[in-house]
C-alpha positions in Angstrom: -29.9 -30.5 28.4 -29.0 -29.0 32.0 -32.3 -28.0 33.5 -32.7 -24.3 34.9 -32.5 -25.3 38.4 -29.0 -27.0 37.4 -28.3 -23.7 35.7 -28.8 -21.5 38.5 -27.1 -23.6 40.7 -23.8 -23.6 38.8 -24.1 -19.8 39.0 -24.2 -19.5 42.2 -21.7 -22.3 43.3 -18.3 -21.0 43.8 -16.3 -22.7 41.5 -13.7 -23.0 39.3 -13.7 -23.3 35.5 -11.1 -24.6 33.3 -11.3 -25.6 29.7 -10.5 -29.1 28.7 -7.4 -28.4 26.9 -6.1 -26.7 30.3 -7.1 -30.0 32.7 -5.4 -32.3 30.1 -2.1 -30.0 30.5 -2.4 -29.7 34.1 -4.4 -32.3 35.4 -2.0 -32.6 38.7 -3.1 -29.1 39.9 -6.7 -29.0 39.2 -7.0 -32.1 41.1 -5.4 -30.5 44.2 -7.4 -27.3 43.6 -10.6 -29.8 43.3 -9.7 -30.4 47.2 -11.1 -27.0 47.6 -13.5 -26.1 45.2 -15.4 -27.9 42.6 -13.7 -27.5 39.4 -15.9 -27.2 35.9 -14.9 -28.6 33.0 -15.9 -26.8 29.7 -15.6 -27.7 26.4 -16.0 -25.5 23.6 -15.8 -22.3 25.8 -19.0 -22.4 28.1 -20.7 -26.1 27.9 -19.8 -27.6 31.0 -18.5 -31.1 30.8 -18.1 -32.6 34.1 -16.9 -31.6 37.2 -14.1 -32.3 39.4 -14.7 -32.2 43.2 -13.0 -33.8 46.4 -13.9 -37.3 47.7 -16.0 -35.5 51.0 -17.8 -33.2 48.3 -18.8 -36.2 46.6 -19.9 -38.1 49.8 -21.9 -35.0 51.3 -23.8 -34.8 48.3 -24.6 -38.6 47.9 -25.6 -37.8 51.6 -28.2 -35.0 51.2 -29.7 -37.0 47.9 -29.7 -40.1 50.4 -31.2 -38.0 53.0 -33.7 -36.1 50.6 -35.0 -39.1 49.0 -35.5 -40.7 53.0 -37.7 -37.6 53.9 -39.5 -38.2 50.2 -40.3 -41.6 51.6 -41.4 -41.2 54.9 -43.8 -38.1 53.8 -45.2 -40.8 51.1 -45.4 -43.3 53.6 -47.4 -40.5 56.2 -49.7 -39.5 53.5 -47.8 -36.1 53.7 -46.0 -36.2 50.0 -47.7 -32.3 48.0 -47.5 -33.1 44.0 -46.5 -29.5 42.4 -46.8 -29.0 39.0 -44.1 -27.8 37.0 -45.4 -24.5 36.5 -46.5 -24.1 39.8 -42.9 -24.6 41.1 -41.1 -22.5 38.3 -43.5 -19.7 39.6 -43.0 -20.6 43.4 -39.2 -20.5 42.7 -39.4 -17.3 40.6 -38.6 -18.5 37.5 -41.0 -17.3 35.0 
C-alpha cells in the first residue's frame, strides 16, 4: 500500500496518466512522451501501476537515493544520525 508521503508526492509531480488499456494501444507515444514527463500507469481508473519515465529520470533518482543514503551513513558514522518517530514526523511534515 503506497505510503502518504508516496501519495502526496504523486500529486504534486507533474505527470502524465494513462490507463493501461491506452499504453498497450499506444505504447510508441507514451514512451516518447515518457522523455518528458513521467507517465502513470493506472489500472482500474485511479491505482497507479507503474510508471514510465526517461533513462536520465531514472539515473537522477538512483542518484539522489545514492546520495541520500551516503549522507545517512556519514551522519551515523559522526554520531550525528536524529531517530524520529513516526508520529513525530507525520506532525513535523503536517500530516495529521
Amino acid at each position: 500500500m503506497p505510503s502518504k508521503m508516496y501519495k502526496m508526492y504523486i500529486r504534486r509531480m507533474k505527470t502524465m496518466s494513462v490507463a493501461s488499456s491506452q499504453f498497450r494501444q499506444s505504447q510508441s507515444q507514451i514512451l516518447d512522451e515518457a522523455q518528458h514527463t513521467p507517465v502513470a500507469i493506472t489500472s482500474r481508473g485511479s491505482r497507479v501501476r507503474a510508471f514510465v519515465v526517461s533513462p536520465s529520470f531514472f539515473a537522477r533518482a538512483v542518484e539522489a537515493l545514492e546520495d541520500r543514503e551516503d549522507v545517512q551513513t556519514a551522519e551515523i558514522a559522526r554520531g550525528e544520525a536524529v531517530e524520529i518517530s513516526h508520529e513525530d514526523l507525520k506532525k513535523e511534515l503536517g500530516l495529521t
